[in-house]
C-alpha positions as CSV (number, residue, x, y, z in Angstrom):
1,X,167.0,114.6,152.4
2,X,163.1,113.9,152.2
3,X,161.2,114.3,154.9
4,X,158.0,111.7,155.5
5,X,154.6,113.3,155.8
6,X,153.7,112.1,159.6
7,X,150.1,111.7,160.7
8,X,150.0,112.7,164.3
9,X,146.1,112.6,165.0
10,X,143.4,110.8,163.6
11,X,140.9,112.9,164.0
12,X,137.8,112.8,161.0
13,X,136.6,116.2,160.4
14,X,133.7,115.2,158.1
15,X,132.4,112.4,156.0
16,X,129.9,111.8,153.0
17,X,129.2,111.9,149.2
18,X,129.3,114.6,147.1
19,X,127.1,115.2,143.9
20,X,128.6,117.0,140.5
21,X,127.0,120.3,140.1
22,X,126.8,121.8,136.6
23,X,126.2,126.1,136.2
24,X,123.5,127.0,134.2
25,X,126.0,128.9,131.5
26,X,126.6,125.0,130.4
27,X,123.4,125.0,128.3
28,X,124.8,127.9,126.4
29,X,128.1,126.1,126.0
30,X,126.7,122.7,124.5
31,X,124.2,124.8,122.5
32,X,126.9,126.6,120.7
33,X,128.8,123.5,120.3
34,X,126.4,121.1,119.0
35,X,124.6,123.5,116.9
36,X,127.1,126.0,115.0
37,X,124.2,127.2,112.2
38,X,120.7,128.6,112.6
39,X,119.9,126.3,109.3
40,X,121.2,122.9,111.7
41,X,118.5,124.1,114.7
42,X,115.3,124.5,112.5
43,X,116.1,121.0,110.5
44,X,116.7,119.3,114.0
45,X,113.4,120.5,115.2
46,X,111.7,119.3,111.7
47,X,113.3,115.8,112.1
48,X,112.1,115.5,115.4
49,X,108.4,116.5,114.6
50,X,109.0,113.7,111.9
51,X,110.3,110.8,114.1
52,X,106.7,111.9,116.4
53,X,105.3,110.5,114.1
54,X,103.8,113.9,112.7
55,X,102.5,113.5,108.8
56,X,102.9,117.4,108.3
57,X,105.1,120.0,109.9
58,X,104.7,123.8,109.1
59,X,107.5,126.3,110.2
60,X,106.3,130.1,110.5
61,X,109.3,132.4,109.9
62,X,108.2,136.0,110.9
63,X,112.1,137.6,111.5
64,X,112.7,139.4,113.7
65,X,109.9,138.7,116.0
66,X,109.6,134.6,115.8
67,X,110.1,131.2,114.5
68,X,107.0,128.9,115.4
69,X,107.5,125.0,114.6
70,X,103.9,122.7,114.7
71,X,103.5,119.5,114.0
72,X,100.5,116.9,114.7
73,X,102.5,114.3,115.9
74,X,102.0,112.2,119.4
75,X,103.1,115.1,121.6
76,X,104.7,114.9,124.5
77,X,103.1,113.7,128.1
78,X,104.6,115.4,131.0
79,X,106.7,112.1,131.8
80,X,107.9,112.5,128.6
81,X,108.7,115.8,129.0
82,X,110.3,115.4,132.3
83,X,112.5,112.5,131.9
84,X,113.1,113.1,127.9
85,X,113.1,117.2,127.0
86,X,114.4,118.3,130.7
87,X,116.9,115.5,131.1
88,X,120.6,116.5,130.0
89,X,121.9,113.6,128.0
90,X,119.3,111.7,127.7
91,X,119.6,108.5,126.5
92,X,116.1,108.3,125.1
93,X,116.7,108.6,121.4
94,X,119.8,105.8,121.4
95,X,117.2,103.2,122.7
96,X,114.3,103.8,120.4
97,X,115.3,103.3,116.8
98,X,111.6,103.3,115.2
99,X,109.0,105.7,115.9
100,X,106.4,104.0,117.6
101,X,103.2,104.7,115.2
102,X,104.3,104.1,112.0
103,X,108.0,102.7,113.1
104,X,109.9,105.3,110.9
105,X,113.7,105.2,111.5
106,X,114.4,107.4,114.2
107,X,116.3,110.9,112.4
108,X,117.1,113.4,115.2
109,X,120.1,113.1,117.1
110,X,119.3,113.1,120.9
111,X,119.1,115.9,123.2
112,X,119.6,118.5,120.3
113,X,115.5,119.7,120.3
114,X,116.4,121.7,123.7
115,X,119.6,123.3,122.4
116,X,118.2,124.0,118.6
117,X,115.7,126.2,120.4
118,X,118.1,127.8,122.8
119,X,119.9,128.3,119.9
120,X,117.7,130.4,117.9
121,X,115.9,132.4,120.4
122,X,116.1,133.5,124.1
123,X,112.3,132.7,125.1
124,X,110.5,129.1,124.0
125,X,106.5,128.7,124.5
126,X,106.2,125.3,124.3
127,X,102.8,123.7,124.1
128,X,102.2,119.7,123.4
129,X,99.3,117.6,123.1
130,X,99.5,113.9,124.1
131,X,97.6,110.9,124.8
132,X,98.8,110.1,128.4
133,X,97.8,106.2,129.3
134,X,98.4,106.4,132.9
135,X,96.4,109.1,133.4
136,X,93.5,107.6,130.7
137,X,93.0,111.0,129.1
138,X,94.4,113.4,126.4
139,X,96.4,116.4,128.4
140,X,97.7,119.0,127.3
141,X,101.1,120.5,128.3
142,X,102.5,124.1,128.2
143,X,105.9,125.4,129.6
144,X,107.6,128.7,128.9
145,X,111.4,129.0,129.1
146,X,113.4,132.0,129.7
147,X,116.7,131.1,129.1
148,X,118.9,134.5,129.7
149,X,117.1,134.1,133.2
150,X,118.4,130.3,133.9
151,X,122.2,131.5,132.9
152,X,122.3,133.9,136.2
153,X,122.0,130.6,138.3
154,X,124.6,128.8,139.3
155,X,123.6,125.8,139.9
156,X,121.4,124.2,136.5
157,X,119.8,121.4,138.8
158,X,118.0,124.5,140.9
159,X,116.7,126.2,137.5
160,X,113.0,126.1,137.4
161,X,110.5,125.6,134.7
162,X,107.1,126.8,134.9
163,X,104.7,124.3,133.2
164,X,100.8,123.8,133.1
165,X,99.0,120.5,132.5
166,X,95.6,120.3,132.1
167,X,93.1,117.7,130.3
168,X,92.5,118.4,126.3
169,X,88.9,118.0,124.9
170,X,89.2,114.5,123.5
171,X,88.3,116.0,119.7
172,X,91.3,118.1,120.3
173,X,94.3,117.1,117.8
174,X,98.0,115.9,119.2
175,X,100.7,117.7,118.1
176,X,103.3,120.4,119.7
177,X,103.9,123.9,118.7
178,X,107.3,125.1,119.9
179,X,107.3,129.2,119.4
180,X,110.5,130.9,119.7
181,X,110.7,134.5,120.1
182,X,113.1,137.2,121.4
183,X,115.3,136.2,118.3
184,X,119.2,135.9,118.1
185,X,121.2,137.7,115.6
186,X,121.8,134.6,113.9
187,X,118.2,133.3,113.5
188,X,117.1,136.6,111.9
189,X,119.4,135.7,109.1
190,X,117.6,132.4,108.1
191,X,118.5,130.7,104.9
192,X,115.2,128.9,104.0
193,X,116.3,127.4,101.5
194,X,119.0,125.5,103.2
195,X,116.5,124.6,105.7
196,X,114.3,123.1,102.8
197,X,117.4,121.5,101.2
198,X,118.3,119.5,104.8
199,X,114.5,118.1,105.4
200,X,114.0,116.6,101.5
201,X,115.3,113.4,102.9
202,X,112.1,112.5,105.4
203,X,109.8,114.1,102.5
204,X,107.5,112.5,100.8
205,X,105.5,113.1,97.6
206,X,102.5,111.3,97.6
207,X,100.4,113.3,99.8
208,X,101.4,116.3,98.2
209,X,100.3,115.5,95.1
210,X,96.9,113.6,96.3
211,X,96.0,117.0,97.9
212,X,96.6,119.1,95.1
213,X,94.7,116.3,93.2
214,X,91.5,116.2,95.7
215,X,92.1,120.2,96.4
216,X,92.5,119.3,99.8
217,X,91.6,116.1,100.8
218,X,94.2,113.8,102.6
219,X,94.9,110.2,102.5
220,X,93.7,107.6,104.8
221,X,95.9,106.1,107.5
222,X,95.2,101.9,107.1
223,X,96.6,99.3,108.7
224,X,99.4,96.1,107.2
225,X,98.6,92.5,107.0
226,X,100.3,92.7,110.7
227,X,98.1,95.6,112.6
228,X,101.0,98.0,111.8
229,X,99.7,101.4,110.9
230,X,100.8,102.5,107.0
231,X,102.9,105.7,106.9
232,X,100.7,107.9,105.1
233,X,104.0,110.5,104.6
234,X,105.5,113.5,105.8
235,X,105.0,116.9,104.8
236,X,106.8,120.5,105.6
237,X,105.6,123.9,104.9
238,X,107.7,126.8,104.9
239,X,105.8,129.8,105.6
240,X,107.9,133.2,106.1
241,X,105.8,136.3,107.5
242,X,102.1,137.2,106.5
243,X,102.2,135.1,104.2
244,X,99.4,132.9,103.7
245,X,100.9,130.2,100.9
246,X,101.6,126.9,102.4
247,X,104.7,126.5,101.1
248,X,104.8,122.8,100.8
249,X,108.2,121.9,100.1
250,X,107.3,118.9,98.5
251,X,104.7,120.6,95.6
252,X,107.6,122.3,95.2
253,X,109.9,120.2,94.0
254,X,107.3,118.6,92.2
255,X,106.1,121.8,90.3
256,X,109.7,121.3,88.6
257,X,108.2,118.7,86.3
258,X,109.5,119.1,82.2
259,X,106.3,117.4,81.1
260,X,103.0,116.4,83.1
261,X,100.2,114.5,82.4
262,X,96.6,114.7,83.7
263,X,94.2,111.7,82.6
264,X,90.4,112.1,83.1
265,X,87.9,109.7,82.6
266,X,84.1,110.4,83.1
267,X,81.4,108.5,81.8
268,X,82.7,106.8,78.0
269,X,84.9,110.6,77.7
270,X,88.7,110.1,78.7
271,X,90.4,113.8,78.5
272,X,94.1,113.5,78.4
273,X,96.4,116.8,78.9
274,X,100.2,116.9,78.3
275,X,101.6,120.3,80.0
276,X,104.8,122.1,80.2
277,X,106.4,123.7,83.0
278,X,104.6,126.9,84.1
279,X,102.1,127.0,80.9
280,X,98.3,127.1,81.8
281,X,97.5,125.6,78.3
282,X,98.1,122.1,77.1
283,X,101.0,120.9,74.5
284,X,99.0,118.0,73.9
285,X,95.2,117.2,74.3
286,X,93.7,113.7,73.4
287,X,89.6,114.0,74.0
288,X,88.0,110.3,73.1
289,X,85.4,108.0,74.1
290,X,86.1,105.3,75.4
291,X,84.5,101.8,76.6
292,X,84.4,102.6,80.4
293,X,84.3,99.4,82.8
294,X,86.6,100.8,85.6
295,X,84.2,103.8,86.4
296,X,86.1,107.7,87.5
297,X,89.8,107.8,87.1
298,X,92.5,110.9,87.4
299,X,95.9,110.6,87.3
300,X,98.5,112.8,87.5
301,X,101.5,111.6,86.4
302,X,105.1,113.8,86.4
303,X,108.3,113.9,84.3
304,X,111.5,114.5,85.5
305,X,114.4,113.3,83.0
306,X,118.0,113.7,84.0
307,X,119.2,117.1,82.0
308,X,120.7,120.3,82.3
309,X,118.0,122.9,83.7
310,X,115.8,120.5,85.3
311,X,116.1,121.7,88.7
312,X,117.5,125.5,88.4
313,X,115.9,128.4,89.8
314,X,114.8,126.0,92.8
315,X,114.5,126.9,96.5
316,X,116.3,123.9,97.5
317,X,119.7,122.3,95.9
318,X,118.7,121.0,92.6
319,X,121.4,117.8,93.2
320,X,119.0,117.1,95.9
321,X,115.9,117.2,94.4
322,X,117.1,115.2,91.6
323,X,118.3,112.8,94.5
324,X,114.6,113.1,96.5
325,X,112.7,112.4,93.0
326,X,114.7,109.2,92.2
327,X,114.0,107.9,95.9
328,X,110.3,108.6,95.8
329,X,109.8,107.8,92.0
330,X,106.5,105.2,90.5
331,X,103.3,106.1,89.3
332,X,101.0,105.0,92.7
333,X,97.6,103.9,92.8
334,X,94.9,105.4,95.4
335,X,91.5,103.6,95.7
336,X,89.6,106.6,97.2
337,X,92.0,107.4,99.8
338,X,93.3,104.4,100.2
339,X,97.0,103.6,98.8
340,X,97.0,100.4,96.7
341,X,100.2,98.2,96.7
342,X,102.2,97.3,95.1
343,X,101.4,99.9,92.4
344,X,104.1,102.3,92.6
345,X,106.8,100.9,95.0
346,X,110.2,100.2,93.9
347,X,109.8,96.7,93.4
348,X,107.1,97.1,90.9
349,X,106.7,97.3,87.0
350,X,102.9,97.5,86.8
351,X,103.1,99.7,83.6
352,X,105.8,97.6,82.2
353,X,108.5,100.5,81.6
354,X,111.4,98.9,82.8
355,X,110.7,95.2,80.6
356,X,110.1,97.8,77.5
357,X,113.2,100.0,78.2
358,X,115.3,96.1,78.6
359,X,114.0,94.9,75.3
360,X,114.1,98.3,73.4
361,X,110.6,98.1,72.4
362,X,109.6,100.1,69.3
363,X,106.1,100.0,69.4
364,X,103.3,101.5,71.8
365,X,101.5,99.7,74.0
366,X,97.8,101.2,74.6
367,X,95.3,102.0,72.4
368,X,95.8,106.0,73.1
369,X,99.0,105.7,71.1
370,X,97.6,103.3,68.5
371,X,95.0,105.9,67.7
372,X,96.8,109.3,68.2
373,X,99.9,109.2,68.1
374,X,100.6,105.9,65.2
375,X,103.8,105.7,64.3
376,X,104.6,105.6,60.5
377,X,107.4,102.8,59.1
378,X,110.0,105.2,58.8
379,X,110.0,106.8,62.7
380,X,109.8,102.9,63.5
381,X,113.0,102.5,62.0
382,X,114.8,105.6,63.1
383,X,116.3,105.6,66.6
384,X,116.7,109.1,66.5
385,X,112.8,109.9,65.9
386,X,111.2,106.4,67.3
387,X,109.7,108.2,71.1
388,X,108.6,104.8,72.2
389,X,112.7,104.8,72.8
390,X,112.7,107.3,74.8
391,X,109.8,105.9,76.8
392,X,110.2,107.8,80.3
393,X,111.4,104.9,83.4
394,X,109.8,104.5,86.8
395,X,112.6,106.7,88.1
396,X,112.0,109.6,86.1
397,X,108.4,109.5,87.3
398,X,106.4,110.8,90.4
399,X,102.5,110.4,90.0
400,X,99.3,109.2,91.3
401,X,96.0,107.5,90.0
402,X,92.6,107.7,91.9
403,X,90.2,105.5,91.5
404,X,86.5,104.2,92.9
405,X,86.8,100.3,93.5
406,X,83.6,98.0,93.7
407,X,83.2,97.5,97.4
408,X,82.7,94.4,98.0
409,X,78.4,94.5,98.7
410,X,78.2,96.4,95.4
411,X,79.5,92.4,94.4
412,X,76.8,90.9,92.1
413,X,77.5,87.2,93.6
414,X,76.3,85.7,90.4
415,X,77.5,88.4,88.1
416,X,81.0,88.8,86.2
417,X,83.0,90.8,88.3
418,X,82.7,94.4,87.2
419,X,85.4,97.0,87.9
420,X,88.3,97.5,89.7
421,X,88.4,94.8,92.7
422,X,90.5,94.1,95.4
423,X,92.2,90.6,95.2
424,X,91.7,88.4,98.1
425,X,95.1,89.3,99.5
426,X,94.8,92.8,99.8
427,X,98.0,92.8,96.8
428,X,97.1,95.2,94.0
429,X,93.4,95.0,92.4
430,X,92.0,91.5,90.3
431,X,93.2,91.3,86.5
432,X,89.9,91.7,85.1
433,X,88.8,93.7,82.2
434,X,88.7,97.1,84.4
435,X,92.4,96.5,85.6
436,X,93.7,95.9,81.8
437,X,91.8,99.2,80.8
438,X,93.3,100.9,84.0
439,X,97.0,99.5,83.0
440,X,96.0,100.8,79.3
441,X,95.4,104.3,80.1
442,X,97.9,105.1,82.5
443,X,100.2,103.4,80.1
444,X,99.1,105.8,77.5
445,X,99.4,108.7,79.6
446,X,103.1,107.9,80.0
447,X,103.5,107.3,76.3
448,X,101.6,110.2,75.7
449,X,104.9,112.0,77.6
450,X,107.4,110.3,75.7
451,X,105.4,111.2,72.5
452,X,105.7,115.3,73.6
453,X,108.9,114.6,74.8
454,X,110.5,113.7,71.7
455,X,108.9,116.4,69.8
456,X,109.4,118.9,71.6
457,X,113.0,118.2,71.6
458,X,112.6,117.9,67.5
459,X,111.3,121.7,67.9
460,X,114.0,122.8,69.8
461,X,116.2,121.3,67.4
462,X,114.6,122.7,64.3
463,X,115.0,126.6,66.4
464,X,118.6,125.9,66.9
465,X,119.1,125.1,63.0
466,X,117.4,127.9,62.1
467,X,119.1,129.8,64.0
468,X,122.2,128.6,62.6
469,X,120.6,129.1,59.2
470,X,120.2,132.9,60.0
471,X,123.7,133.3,62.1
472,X,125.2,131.8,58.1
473,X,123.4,134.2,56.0
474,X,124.5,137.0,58.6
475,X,128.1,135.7,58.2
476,X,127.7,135.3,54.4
477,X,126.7,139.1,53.9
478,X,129.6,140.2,56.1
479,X,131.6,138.2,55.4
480,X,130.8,139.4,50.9
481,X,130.9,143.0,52.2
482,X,134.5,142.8,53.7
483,X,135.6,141.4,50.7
484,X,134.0,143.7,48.0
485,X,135.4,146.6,50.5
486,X,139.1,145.0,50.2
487,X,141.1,147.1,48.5
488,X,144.2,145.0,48.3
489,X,142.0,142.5,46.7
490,X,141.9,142.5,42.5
491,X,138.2,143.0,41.2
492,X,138.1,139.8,39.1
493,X,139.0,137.9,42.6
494,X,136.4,139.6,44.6
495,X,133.8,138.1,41.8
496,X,135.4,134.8,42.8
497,X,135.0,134.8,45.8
498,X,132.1,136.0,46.2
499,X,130.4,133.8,44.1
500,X,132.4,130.9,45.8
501,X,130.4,132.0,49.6
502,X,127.0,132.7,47.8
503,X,127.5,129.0,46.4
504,X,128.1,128.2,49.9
505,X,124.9,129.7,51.1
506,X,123.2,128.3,48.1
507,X,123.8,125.0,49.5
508,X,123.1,125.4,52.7
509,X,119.6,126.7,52.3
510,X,118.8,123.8,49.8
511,X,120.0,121.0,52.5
512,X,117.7,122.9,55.0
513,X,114.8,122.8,52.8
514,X,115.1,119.3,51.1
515,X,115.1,118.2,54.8
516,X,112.5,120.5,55.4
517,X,110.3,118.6,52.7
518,X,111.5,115.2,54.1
519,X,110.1,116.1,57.4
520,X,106.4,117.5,55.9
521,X,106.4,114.3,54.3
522,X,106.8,112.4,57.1
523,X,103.9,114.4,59.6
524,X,101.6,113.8,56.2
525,X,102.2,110.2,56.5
526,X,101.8,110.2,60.0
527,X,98.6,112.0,60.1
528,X,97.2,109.7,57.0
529,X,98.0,106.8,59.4
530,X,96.3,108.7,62.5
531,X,93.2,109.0,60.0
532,X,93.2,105.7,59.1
533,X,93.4,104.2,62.8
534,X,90.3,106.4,63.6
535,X,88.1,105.2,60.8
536,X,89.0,101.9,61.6
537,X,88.1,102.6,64.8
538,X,84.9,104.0,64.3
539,X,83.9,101.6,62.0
540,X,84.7,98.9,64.4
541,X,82.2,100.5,67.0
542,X,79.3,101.2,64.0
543,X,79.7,97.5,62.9
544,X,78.7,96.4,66.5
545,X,75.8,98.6,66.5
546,X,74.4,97.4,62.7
547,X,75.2,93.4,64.2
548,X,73.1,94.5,66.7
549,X,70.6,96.0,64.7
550,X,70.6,93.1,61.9
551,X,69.6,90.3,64.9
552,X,66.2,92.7,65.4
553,X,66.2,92.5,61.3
554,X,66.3,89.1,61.1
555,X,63.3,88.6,64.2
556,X,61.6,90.8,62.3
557,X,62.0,89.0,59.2
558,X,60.1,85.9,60.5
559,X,57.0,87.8,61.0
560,X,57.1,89.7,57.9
561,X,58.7,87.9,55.2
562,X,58.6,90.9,53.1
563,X,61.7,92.2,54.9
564,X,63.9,89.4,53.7
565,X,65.7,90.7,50.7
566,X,66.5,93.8,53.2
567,X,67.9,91.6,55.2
568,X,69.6,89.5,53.3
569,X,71.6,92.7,51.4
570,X,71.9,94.4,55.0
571,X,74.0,91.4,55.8
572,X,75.9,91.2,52.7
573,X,77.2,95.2,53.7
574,X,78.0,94.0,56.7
575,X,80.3,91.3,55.5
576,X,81.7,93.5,53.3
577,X,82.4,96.4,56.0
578,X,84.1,93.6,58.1
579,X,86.6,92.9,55.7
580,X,87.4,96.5,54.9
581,X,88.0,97.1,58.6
582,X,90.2,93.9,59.0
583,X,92.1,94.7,55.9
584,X,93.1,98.7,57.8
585,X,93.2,96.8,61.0
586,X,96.2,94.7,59.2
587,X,97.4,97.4,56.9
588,X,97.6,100.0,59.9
589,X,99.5,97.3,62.0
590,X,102.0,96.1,59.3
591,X,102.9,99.5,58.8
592,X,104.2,100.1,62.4
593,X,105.8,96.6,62.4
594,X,108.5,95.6,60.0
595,X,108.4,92.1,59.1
596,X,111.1,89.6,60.9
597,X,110.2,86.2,58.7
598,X,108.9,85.4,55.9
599,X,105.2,85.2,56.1
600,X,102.5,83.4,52.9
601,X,101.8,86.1,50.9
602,X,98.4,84.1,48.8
603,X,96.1,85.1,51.7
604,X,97.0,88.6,51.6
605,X,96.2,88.5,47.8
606,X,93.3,86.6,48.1
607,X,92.3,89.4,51.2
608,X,93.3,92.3,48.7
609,X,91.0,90.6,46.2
610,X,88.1,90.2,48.4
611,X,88.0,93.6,49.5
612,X,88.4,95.8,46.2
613,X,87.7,93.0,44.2
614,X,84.1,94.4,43.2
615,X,85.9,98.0,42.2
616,X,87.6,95.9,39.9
617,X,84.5,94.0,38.5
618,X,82.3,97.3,37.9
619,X,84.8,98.8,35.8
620,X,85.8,95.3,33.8
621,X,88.8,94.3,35.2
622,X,89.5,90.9,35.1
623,X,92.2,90.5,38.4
624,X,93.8,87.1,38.1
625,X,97.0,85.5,39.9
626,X,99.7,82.8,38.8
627,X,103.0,81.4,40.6
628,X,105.8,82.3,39.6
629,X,108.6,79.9,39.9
């Protein structure tokens, strides 16, 4: 039988609410939980220097003594601080979803800062500097954290924090530095490289490469068509004891190149460099003038084509890199320090690499690879040799271009407009003759690329064979002496068959030099067409000059009759040099281009005729033509 719980007195002995109370020890516990590596804490402190809005981050790693994290982001106010870093489980992070500066899409994952820190060391020096609007002023906030201390209370909502706030000069940069000391066991065992790997994704190469262009300079922070500021790009240094290289993880990655081009132009001189990875001297130098209406230009323009051995021997995962590249690939365009869109951005072919690559375009584009690199009829024709190609694409690329636009005072407003100008929409620069000159010689800086590209890889080819070559005649004399030191073969057998693998040999070497021959043929050809392009060339810029000169003649002339017949002869060599340097002109170009119709051959004759007719003439030779039905 049950019995029932009876009540006898109602008498109340207290009555309230009661709050949860957490221990201290419960930092320690969520720590350990939420962050399991040392690798995990220092990339969650990078991403959150990121979504501040900081454009660089450095992290100092000096083991066993500290591990300093600075960024010149927004900082922190002390609101900020108080109700976002010192608030467990704060829901800060899951309401903002773009960085309020240059609305990047938020990467850290909230309230982890606090316990990355607590993770890696037991003391934190934090110091932050932050425009506070309430208070109208820049301040400037430091706190220290002793975090073996706050475990021996028992109560976390009685821990104390010391902090300082005081007003910063208003020259005074924002930005916090978070240094960790008093190491753990685990932190002292830092794998940077992991740490380099887990950041690539909020990278970005542009400003990497601009300083190492400018040694030093940085790009300018402009505003959109809507006020919005544009995100000039994020950079992280990984610095590890006294060391005093910046360790940009970006350069990097982007010293990995296989080929890279640098284009100068100064003056009417346009120097173009193609280098290899980690050689000081250039594979491929093209030094020219050329008829300068943009004004200074340098570009420096990357290669990174999807093969074996691109990315080994990296500090960060080479799948990763190769991932990074692709998502930050195009060939950008900076007026000054000022980035120019569209140039660049995935949504743009301003050098015409993807409509080539579509079409399978055998012939070059710019007047570089006209001149320099002319391509006989037979590489035209042969897929395997033909570089245009193997044109590199915007995704295999990573570069920048510099250049000095005309302002818009320098204007002559009843000129032609001269040099590179912004279109009225702020979209990319006006398609005048400086623009087509600029598309032309970045263009022939990326063929340039593809030109090296393909021979190198004909070099490498030619070292394997000869290597084969030798591994054969190795094989051959072993291969004789084994059998001439058979016993338990007859003598008149050995002389068989060692004639039969001589033969062999024989054969082999003659293949390898017929195509040996093939291939000196070929360069001759190629270099005879090179020769031919610069004459023309040449002669095309002296013709100008002696037009030039015969208008003076023929002024002249008036006044002094005497001059005519001068005249009148300097004009006929004129005439005459103008149809030698259209007749190259078309023999250069028909020899890149095979013919896809029928075309009239009677003007050609009748060209042929004009030109070399007079050789023909001195030496009496009567040059006549009939049909032929």
């Amino acid at each position: 039988m049950t019995k029932a719980l009876i009540v006898t007195k109602d008498r109340v002995l207290d009555r309230g609410t009661i709050s949860f109370t957490i221990e201290s020890r419960i930092l320690r516990e969520l720590g350990e939980r939420l962050v399991k590596q040392p690798e995990v804490a220092v990339v969650e402190l990078i991403k959150n220097a990121y979504d501040a809005d900081a454009t660089e981050c450095t992290v100092d790693y000096d083991p066993p003594r500290s591990i300093t994290v600075t960024d010149d982001g927004s900082g922190m106010t002390l609101d900020r601080f108080t109700n976002g870093w010192m608030r467990i489980g704060t829901s800060s992070k899951e309401a903002i979803r773009f960085s309020e500066i240059y609305l990047r899409l938020i990467t850290g994952e909230k309230g982890i800062g606090r316990f990355a820190v607590r993770f890696l060391g037991r003391a934190l020096n934090l110091v932050s500097v932050a425009d506070d609007a309430d208070r109208g002023m820049r301040t400037q906030l430091s706190a220290t954290f002793d975090w073996p201390k706050f475990d021996r209370h028992e109560d976390l909502g009685k821990v104390q924090v010391p902090y300082v706030l005081t007003e910063a000069p208003a020259e005074t940069a924002t930005g916090t530095v978070l240094t960790i000391t008093r190491l753990r066991t685990e932190a002292s065992r830092l794998d940077l490289n992991t740490v380099r790997t887990g950041s690539i994704g909020i990278l970005t190469p542009l400003r990497s490469l601009f300083r190492e262009m400018t040694e030093g300079d940085d790009v300018e922070v402009v505003a959109d068509e809507d006020g919005d500021a544009v995100d000039p790009g994020f950079i992280l240094n990984v610095r590890v004891g006294d060391d005093d290289e910046e360790g940009d993880v970006a350069a990097t990655i982007l010293d990995a190149y296989v080929l890279r081009a640098q284009l100068r132009l100064r003056g009417d001189k346009v120097d173009l460099r193609i280098y290899r990875r980690g050689q000081r001297v250039a594979y491929l130098k093209v030094v020219d003038t050329y008829p300068n209406e943009i004004g200074k230009l340098y570009a420096d323009i990357r290669f990174f084509p999807r093969r074996s051995g691109t990315f080994t021997n990296m500090p960060v995962d080479g799948r990763r890199a190769q991932s990074w590249v692709a998502a930050n690939h195009g060939v950008a365009v900076f007026d000054r320090s000022f980035r120019v869109q569209p140039y660049g951005s995935s949504r743009d072919d301003w050098l015409q690499l993807q409509a080539d690559a579509a079409r399978n375009r055998r012939d070059p584009r710019s007047t570089i690879s006209a001149k320099h690199f002319a391509m006989p009829a037979q590489v035209r024709a042969d897929t395997s040799q033909n570089w245009m190609l193997r044109l590199p694409q915007s995704a295999q690329l990573v570069g920048l271009v510099q250049v000095e636009g005309t302002r818009s005072n320098e204007l002559d407003p009843e000129g032609d407009e001269e040099g590179l100008i912004a279109s009225a929409d702020r979209e990319g620069f006006v398609e005048n003759a400086a623009f087509a000159q600029l598309n032309d010689l970045v263009r022939g800086a990326v063929e340039a690329i593809a030109y090296a590209d393909r021979k190198l890889q004909q070099e490498e080819e030619q070292a394997q064979q000869a290597a084969l070559l030798a591994d054969i005649r190795d094989r051959t004399r072993s291969a004789i002496s084994e059998v001439q030191s058979n016993p338990n073969i007859a003598a008149q057998d050995k002389l068989r068959i060692v004639a039969a693998i001589a033969q062999t040999q024989q054969l082999v070497e003659r293949q390898e030099e017929n195509a040996r021959e093939r291939e000196q043929q070929l360069e001759v050809m190629s270099l005879l067409g090179v020769v031919a392009g610069f004459m023309t060339h040449e002669f095309g810029v002296a013709l100008q000059e002696l037009e030039s000169t015969q208008k003076d003649l023929v002024e002249l002339a008036k006044s002094e009759p005497k001059f005519g017949p001068q005249v009148e002869a300097f004009a006929s060599h004129i005439r005459q040099l103008k149809e030698f340097v259209t007749y190259s002109s078309g023999y250069i170009q028909g020899a890149k281009v095979a013919p896809s119709k029928p075309y009239p051959v009677r003007p050609r004759l009748q060209q042929v005729k004009r030109v070399f007719g007079r050789y023909a003439e001195e030496r009496n030779i009567e040059v006549g033509r009939r049909a032929i039905c």
